[in-house]
N, CA, C and O of each residue as an XYZ file, in Angstrom:
836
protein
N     -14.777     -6.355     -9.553
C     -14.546     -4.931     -9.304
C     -13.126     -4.568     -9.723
O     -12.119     -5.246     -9.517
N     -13.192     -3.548    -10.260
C     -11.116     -2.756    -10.729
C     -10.887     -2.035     -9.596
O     -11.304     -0.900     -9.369
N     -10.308     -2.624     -8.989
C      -9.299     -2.293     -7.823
C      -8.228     -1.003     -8.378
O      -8.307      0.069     -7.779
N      -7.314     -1.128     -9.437
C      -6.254     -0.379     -9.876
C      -6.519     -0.581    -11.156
O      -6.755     -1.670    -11.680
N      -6.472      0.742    -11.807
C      -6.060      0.990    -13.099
C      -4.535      2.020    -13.608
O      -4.402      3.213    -13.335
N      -3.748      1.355    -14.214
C      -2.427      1.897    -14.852
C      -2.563      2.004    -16.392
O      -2.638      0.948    -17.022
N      -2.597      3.019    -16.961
C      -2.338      3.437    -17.711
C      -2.213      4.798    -18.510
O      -2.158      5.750    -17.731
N      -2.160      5.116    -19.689
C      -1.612      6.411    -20.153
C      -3.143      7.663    -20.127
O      -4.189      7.588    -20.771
N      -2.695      8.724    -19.118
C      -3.498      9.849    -19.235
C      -3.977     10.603    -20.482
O      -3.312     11.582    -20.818
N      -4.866     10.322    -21.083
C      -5.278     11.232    -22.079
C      -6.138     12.356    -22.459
O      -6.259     12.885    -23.564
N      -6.746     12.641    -21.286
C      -7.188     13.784    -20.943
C      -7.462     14.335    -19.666
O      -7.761     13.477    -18.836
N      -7.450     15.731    -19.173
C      -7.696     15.481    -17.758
C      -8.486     16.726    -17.450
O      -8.031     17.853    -17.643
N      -9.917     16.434    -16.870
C     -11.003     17.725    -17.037
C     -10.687     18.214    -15.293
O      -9.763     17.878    -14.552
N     -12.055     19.274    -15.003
C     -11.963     19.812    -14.125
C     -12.631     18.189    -12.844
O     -12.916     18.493    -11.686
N     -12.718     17.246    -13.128
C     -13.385     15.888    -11.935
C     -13.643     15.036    -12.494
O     -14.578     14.271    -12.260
N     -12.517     14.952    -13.752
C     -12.478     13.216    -14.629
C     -11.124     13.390    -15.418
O     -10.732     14.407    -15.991
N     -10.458     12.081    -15.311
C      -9.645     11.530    -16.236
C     -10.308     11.040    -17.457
O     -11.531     10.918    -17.389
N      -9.696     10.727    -18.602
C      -9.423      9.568    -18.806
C      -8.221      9.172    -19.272
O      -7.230      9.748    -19.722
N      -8.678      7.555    -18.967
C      -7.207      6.978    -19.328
C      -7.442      5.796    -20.093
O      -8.409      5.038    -20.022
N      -6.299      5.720    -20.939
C      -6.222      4.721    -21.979
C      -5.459      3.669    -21.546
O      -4.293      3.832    -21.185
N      -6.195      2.239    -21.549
C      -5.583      0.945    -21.101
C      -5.643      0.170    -22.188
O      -6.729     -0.265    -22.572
N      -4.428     -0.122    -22.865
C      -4.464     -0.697    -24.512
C      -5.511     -0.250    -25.477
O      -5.435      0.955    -25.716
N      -6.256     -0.744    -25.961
C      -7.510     -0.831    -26.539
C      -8.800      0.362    -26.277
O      -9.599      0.962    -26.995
N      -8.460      0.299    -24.758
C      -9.876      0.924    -23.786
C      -9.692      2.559    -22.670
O      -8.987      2.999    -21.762
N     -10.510      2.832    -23.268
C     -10.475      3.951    -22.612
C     -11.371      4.537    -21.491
O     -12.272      5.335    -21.748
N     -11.077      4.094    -20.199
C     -11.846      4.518    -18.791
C     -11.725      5.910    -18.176
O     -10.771      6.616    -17.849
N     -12.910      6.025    -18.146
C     -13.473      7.665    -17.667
C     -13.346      7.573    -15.970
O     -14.051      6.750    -15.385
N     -12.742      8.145    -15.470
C     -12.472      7.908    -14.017
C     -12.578      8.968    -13.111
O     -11.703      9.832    -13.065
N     -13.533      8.988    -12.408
C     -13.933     10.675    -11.521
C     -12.566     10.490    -10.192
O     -12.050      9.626     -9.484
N     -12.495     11.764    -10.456
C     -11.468     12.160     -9.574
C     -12.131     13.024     -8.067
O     -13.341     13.220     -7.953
N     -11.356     13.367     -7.247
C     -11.396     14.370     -6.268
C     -10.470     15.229     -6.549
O      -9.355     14.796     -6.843
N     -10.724     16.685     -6.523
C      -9.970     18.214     -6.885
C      -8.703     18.104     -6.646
O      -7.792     18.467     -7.390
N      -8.586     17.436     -5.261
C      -6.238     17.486     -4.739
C      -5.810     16.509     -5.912
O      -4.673     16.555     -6.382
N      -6.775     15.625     -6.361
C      -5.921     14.323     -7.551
C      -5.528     14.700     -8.535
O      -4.473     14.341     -9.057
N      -6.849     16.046     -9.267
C      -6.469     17.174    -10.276
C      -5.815     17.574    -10.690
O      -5.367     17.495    -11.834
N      -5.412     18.496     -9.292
C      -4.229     19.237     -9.287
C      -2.800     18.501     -9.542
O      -2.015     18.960    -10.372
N      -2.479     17.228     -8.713
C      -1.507     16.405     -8.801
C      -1.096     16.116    -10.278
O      -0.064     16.284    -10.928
N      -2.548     15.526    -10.578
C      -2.080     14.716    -12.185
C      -2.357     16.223    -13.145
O      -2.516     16.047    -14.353
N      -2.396     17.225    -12.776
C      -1.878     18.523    -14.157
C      -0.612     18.271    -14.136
O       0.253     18.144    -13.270
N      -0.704     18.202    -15.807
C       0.873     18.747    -16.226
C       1.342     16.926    -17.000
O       2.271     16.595    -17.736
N       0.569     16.384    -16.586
C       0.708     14.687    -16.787
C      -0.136     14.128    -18.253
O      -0.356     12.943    -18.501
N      -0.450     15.057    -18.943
C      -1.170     14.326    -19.826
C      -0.433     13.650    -21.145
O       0.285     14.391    -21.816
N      -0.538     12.707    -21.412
C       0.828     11.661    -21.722
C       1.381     10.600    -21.065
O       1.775      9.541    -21.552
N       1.386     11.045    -19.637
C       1.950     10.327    -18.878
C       1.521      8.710    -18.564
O       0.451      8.281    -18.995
N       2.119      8.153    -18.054
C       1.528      6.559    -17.727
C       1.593      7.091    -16.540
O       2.488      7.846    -16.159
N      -0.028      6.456    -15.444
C      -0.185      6.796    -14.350
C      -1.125      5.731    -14.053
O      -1.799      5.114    -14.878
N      -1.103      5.554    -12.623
C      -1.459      4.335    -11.800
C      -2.708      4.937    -10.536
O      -2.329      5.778     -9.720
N      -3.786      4.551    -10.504
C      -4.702      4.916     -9.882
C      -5.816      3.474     -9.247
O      -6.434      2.575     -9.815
N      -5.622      3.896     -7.775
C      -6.465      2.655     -7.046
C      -7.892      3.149     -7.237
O      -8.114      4.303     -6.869
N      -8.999      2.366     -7.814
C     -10.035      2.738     -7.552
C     -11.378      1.838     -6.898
O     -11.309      0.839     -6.183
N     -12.575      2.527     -7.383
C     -13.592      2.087     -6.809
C     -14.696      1.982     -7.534
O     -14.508      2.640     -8.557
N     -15.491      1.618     -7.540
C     -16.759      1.667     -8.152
C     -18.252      2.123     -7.319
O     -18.416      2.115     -6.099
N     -19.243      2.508     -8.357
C     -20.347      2.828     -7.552
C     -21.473      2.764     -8.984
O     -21.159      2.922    -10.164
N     -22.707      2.508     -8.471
C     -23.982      2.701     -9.394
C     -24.766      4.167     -8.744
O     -25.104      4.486     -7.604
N     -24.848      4.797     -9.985
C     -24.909      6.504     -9.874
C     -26.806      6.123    -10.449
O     -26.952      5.582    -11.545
N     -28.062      6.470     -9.596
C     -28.769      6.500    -10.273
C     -30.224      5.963     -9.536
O     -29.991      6.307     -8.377
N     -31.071      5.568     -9.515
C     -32.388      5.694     -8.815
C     -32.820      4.041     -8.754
O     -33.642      3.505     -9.499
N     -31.994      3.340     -7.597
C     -32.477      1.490     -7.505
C     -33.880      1.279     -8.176
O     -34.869      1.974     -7.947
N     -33.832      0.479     -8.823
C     -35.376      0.071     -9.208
C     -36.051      0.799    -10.825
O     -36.953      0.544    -11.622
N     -34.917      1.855    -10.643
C     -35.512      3.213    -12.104
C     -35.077      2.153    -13.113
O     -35.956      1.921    -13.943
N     -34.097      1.539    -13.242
C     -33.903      0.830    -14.178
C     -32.767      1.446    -15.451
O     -32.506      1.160    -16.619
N     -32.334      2.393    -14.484
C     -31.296      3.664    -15.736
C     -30.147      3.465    -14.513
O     -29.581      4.541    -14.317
N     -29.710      2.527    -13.751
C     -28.280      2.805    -12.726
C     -27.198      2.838    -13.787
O     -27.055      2.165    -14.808
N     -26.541      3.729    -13.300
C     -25.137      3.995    -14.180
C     -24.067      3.844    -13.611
O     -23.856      4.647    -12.702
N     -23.079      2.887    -13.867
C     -21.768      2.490    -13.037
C     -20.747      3.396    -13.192
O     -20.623      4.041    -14.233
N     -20.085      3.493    -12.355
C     -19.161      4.923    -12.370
C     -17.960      4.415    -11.575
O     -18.054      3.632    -10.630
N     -16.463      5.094    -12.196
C     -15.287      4.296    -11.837
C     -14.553      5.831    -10.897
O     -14.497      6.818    -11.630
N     -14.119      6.027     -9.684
C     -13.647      7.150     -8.652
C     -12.090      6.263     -8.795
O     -11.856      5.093     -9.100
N     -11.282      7.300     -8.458
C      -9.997      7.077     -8.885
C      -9.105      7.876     -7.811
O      -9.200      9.087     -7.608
N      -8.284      7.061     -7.203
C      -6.915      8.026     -6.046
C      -5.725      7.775     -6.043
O      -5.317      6.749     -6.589
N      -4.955      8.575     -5.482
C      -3.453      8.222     -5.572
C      -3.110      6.935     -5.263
O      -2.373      6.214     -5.936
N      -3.794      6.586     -3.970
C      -3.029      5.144     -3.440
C      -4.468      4.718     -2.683
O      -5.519      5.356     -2.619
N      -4.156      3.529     -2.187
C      -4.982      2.528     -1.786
C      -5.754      3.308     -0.222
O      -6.954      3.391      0.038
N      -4.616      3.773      0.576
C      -4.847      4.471      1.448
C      -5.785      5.681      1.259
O      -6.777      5.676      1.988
N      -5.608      6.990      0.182
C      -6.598      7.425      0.348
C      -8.268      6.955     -0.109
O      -9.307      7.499      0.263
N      -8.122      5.864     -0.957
C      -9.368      5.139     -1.154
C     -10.411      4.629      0.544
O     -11.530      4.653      1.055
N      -9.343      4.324      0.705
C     -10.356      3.647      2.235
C     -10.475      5.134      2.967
O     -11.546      5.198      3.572
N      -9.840      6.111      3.065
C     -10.406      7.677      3.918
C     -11.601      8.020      3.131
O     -12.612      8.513      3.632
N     -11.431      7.701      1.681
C     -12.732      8.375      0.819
C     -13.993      7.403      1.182
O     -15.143      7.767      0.937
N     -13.595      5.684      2.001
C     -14.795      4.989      2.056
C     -15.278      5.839      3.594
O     -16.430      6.271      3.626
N     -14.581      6.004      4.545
C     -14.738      6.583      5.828
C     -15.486      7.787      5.758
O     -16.611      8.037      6.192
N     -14.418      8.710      4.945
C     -15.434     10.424      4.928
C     -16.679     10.108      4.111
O     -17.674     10.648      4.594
N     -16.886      9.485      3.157
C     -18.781      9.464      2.845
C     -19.448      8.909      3.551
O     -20.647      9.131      3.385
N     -19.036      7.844      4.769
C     -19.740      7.240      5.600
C     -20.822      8.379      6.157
O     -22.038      8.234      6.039
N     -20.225      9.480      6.752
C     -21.040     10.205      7.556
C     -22.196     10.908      6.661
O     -22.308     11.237      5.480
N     -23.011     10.970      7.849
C     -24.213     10.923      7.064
C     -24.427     12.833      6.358
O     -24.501     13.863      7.028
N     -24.468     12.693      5.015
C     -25.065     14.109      4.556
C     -23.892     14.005      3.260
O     -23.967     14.694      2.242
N     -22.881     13.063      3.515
C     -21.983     12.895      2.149
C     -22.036     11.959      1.429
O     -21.581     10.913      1.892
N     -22.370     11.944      0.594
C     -22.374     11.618     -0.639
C     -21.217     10.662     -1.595
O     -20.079     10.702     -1.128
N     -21.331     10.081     -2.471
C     -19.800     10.410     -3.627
C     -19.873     11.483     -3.922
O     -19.019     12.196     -3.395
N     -20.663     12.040     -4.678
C     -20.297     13.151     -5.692
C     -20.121     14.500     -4.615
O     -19.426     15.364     -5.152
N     -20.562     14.870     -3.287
C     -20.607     15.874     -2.717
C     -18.896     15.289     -1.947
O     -17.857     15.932     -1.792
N     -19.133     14.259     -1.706
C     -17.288     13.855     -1.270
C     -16.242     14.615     -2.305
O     -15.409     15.506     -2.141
N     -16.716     13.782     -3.536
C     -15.135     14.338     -4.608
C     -15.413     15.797     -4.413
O     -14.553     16.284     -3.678
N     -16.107     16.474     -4.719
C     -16.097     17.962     -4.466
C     -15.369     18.802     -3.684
O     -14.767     19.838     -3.965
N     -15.519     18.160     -2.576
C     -14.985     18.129     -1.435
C     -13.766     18.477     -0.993
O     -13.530     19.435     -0.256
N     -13.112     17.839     -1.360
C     -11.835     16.947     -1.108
C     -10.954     18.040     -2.224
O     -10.463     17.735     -3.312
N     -10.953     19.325     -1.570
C      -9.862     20.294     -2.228
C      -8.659     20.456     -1.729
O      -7.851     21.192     -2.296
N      -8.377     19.832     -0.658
C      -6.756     20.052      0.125
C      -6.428     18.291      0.172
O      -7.361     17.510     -0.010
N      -5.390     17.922      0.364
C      -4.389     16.546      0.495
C      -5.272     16.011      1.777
O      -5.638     16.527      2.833
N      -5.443     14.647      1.125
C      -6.027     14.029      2.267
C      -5.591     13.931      3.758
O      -6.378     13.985      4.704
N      -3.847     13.737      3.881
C      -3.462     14.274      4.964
C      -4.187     15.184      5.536
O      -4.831     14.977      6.564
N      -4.138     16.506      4.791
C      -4.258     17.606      5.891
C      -5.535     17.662      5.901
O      -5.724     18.845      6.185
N      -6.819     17.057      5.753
C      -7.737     17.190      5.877
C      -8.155     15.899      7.332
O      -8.868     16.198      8.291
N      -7.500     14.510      7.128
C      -7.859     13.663      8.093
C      -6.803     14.194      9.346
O      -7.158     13.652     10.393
N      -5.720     15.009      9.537
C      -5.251     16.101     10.105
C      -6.261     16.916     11.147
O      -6.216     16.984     12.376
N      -7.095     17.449     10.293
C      -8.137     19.070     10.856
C      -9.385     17.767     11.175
O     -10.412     18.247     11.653
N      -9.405     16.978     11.074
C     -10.398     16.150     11.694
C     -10.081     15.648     13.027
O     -10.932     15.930     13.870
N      -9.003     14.928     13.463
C      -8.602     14.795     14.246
C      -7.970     15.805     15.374
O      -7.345     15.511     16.393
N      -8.229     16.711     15.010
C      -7.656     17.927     15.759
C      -8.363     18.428     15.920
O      -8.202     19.413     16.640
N      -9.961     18.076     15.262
C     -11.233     19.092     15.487
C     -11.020     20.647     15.180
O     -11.379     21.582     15.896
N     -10.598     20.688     14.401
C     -10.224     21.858     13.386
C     -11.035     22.378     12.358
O     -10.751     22.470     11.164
N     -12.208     22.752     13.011
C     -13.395     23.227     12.043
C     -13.270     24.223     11.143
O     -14.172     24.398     10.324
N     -12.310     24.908     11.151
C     -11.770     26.314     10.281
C     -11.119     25.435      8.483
O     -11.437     25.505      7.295
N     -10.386     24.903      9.086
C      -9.825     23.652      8.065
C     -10.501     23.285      7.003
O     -10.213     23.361      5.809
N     -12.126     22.576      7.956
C     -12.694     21.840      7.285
C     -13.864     23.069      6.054
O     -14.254     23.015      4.888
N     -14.018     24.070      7.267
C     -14.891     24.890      6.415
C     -14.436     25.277      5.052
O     -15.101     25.822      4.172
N     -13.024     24.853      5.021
C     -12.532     25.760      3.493
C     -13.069     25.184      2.281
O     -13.300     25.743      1.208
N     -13.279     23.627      2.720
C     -13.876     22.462      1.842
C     -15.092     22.941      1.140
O     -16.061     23.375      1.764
N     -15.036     22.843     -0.591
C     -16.332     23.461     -1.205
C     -17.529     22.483     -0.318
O     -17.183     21.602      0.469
N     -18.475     22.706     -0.512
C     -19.613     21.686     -0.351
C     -19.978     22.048      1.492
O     -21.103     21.923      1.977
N     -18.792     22.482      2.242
C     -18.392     22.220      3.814
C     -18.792     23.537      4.459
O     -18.029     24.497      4.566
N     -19.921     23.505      4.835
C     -19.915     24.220      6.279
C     -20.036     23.785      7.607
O     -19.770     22.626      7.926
N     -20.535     24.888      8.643
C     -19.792     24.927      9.637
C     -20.716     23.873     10.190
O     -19.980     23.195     10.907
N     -21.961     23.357     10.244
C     -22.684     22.615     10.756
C     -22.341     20.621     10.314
O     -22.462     19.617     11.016
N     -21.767     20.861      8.432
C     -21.454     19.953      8.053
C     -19.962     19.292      9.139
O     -19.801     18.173      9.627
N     -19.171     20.408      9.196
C     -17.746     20.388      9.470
C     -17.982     19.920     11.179
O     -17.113     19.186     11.650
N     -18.605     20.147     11.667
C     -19.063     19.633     13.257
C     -19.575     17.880     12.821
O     -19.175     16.918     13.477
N     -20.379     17.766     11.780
C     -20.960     16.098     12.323
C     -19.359     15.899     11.617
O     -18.459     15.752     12.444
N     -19.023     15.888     10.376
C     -17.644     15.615     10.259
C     -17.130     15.178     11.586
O     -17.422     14.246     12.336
N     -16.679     15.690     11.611
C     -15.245     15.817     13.043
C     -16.066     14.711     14.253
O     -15.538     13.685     14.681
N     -17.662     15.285     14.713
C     -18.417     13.918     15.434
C     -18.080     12.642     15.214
O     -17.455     11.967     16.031
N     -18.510     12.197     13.988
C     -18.520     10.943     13.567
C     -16.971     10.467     13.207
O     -16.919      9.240     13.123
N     -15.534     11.203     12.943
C     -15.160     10.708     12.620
C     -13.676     10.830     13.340
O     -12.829      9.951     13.182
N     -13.441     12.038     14.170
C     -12.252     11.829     15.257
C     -12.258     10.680     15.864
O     -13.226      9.978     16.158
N     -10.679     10.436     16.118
C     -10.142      9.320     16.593
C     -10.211      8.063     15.722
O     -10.254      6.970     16.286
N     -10.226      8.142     14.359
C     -10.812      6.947     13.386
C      -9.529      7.548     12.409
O      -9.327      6.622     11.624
N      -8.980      8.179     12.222
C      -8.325      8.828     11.050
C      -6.928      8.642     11.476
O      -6.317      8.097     10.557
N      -6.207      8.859     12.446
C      -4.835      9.054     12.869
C      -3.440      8.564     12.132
O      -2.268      8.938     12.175
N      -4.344      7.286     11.265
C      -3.512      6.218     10.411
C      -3.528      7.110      9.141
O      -2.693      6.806      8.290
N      -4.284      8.085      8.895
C      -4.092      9.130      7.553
C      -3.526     10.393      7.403
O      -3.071     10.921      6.389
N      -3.649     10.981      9.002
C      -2.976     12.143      9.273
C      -1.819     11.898      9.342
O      -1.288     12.988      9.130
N      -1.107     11.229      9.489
C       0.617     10.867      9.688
C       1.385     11.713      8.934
O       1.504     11.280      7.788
N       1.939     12.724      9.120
C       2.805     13.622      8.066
C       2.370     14.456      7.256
O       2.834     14.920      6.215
N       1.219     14.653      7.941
C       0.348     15.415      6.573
C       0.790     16.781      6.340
O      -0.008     17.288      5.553
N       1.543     17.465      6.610
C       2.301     18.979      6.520
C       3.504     18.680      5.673
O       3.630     19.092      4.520
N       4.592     17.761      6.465
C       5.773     17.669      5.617
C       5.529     17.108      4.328
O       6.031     17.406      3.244
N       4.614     16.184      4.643
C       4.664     15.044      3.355
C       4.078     15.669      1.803
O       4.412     15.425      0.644
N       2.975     16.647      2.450
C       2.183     17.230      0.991
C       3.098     18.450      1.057
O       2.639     19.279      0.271
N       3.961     18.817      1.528
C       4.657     20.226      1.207
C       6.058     19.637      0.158
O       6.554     20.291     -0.760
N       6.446     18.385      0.558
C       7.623     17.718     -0.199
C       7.019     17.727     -1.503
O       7.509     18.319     -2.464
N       5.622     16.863     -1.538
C       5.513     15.860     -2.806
C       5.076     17.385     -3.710
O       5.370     17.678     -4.870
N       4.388     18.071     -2.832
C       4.094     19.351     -4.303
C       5.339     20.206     -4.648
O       5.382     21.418     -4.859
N       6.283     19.349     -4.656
C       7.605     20.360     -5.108
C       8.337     19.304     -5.773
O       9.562     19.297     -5.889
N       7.456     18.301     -6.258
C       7.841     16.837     -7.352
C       7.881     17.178     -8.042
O       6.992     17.975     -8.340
N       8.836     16.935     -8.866
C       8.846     17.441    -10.658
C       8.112     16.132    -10.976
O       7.978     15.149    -10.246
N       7.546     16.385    -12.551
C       6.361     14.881    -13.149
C       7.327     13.752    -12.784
O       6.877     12.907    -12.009
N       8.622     13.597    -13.231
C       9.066     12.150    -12.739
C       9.366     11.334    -11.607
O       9.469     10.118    -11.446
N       9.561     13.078    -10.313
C       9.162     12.409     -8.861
C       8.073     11.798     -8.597
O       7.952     10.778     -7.919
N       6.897     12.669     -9.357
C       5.516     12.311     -8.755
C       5.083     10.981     -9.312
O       4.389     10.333     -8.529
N       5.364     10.325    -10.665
C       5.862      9.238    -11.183
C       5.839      8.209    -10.307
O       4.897      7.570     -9.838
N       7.484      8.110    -10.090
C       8.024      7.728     -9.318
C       6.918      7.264     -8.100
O       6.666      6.084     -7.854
N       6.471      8.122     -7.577
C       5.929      7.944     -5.943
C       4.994      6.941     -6.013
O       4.856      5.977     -5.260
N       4.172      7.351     -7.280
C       2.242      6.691     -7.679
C       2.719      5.167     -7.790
O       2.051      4.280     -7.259
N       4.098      4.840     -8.617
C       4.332      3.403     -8.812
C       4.702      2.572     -7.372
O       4.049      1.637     -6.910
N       5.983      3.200     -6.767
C       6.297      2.738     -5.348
C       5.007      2.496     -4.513
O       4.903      1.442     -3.886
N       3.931      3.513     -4.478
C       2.530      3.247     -3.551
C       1.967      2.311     -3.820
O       1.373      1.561     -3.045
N       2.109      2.196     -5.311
C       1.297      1.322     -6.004
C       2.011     -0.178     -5.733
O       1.214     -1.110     -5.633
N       2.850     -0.364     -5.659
C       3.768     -1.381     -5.151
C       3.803     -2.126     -4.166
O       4.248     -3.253     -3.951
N       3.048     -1.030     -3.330
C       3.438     -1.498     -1.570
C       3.710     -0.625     -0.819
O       3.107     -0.477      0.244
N       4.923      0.335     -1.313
C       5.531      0.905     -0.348
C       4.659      2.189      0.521
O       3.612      2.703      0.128
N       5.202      2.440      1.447
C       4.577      3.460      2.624
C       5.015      5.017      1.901
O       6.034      5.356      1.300
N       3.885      5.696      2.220
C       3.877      7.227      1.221
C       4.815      8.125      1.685
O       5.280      8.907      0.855
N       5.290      8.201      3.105
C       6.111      8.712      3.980
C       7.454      8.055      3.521
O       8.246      8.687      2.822
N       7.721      6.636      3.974
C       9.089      6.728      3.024
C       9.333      6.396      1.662
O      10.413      5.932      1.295
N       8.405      6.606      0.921
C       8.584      6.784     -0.552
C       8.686      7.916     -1.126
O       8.991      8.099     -2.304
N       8.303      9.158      0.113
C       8.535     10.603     -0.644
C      10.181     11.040      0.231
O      10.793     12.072     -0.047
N      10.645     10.074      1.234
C      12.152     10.338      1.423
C      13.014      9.596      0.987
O      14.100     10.172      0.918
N      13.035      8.333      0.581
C      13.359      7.947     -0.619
C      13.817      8.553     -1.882
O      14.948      8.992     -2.087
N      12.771      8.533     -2.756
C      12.659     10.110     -3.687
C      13.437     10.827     -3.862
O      14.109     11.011     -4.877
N      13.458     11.475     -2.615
C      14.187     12.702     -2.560
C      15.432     13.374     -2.413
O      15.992     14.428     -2.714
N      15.740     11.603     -1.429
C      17.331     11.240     -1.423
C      18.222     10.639     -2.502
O      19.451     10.642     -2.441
N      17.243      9.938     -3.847
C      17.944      9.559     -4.973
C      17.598     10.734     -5.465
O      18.648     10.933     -6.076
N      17.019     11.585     -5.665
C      17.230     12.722     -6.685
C      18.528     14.165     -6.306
O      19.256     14.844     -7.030
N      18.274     14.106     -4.775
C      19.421     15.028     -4.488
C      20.804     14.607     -5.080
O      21.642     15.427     -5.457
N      20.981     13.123     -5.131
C      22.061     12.553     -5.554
C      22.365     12.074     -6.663
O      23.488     11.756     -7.055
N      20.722     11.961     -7.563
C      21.310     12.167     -8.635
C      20.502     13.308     -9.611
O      19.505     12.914    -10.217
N      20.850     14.435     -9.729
C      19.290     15.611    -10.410
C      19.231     15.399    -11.350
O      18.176     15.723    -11.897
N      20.454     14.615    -12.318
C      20.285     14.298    -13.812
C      19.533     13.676    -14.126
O      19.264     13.898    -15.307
N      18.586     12.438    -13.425
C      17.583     11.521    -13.937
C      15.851     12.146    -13.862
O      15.238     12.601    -12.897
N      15.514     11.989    -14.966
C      14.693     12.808    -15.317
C      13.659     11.786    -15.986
O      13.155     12.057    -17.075
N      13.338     10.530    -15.262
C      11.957      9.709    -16.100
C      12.402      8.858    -14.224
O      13.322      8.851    -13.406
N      11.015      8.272    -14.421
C      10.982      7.740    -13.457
C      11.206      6.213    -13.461
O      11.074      5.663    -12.368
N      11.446      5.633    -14.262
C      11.796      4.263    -15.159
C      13.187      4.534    -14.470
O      13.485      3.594    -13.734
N      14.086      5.499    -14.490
C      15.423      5.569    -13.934
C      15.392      5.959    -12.450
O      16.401      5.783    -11.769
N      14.287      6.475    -11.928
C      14.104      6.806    -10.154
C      13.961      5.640     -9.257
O      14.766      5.651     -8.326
N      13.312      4.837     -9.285
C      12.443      3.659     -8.978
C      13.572      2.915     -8.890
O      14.022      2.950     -7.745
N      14.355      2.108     -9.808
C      15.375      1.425     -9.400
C      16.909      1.888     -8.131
O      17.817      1.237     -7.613
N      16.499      3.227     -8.102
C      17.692      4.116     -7.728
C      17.398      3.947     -6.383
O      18.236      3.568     -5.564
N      15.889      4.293     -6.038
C      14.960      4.321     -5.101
C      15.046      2.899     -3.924
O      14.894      2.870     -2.703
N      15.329      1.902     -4.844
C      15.013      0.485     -4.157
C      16.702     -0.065     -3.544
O      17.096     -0.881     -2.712
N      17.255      0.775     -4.366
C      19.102      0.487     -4.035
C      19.269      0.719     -2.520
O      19.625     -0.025     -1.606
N      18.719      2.590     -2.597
C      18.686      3.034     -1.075
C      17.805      2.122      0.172
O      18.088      2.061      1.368
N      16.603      1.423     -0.589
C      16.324      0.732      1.075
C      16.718     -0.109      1.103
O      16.295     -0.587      2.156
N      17.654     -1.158      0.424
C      18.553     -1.947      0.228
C      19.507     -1.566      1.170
O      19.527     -2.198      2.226
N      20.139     -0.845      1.035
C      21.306     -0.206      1.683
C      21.968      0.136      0.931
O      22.582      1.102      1.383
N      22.306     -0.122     -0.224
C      23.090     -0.177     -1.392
C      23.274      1.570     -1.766
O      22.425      2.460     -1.807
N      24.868      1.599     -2.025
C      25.486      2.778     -2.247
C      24.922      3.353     -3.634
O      24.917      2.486     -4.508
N      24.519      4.409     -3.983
C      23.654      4.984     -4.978
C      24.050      6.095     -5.599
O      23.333      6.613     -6.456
């Protein structure tokens, strides 16, 4: 199974990438908030945890393998949780999934049915077993979900860069978007993220920057 794929964006539709990995070029379904993120990126080298699935009728003999694609590892396992419940889907999930996963495992845990209704695919009957099946299971995703997606959507491409590699790394999404933010206040001239990332690792070092 491909766990992570890194490489250069070469096109990016309204619920698919693709991306070019040397030679090869993988078609990778997205969810709508990933969309939005990776506009403006096409060119870019970008790093995406994914998943796999067979799209297609067991036994028909036509299953079609299909590659789903997210910022970080973390929202992969919320995307295994929210299709758990029963009436979602993959494909009615990615649909779905029009606001930051934060603020959505957020309005779950808070039983915030107004939230959830905004979700294409989501009404008010859906947005109730939602929240049933899945409050008190999420809390590890809601963590910051206001500050954190209000920071990162005010990333210029080499913050947001920057962030996808650090996640991709290891690091925690919360202090990788204050991180960030503290090498760029200090330095605004660096403008690729090849120069953020090292700047980035000085500060949790301790190291003067």
């Amino acid at each position: 199974m491909i766990a992570t794929i890194v490489g250069k964006l070469v096109k990016l539709d309204a619920d698919i990438a693709l991306v070019q990995v040397g030679a090869l070029g993988y078609e990778v379904m997205l969810p709508s908030y990933c969309v939005d993120v990776l506009s403006g990126r096409i060119g870019s080298q970008i790093s995406l945890c994914t998943m796999e699935y067979y799209e297609g009728t067991p036994g028909g003999g036509n299953m079609v393998p299909r590659m789903v694609g997210f910022l970080n590892a973390g929202e992969r396992d919320f995307f295994k949780k929210y299709t758990s419940v029963k009436g979602i889907g993959i494909k009615k999930g990615l649909r779905s999934l029009s606001l930051p996963i934060a603020t959505i495992a957020a309005a779950i845990e808070d039983g915030d049915n107004k939230t959830l209704m905004m979700l294409p695919s989501v009404g008010k009957r859906m947005a109730q077993q939602i929240i049933a099946e899945l409050k008190g299971k999420l809390q590890a995703f809601a963590v910051g979900a206001e500050a954190g997606a209000d920071t990162q959507a005010k990333f210029k491409p080499c913050q947001a860069e920057a962030l996808e590699i650090l996640i991709a790394w290891g690091e925690k999404r919360t202090e990788a978007i204050e991180l960030i933010q503290l090498a760029a206040e200090r330095h605004p001239d660096v403008d690729s993220a090849e120069a953020l990332v090292p700047l980035v690792y000085r500060l949790k070092q301790g190291v003067e920057v």
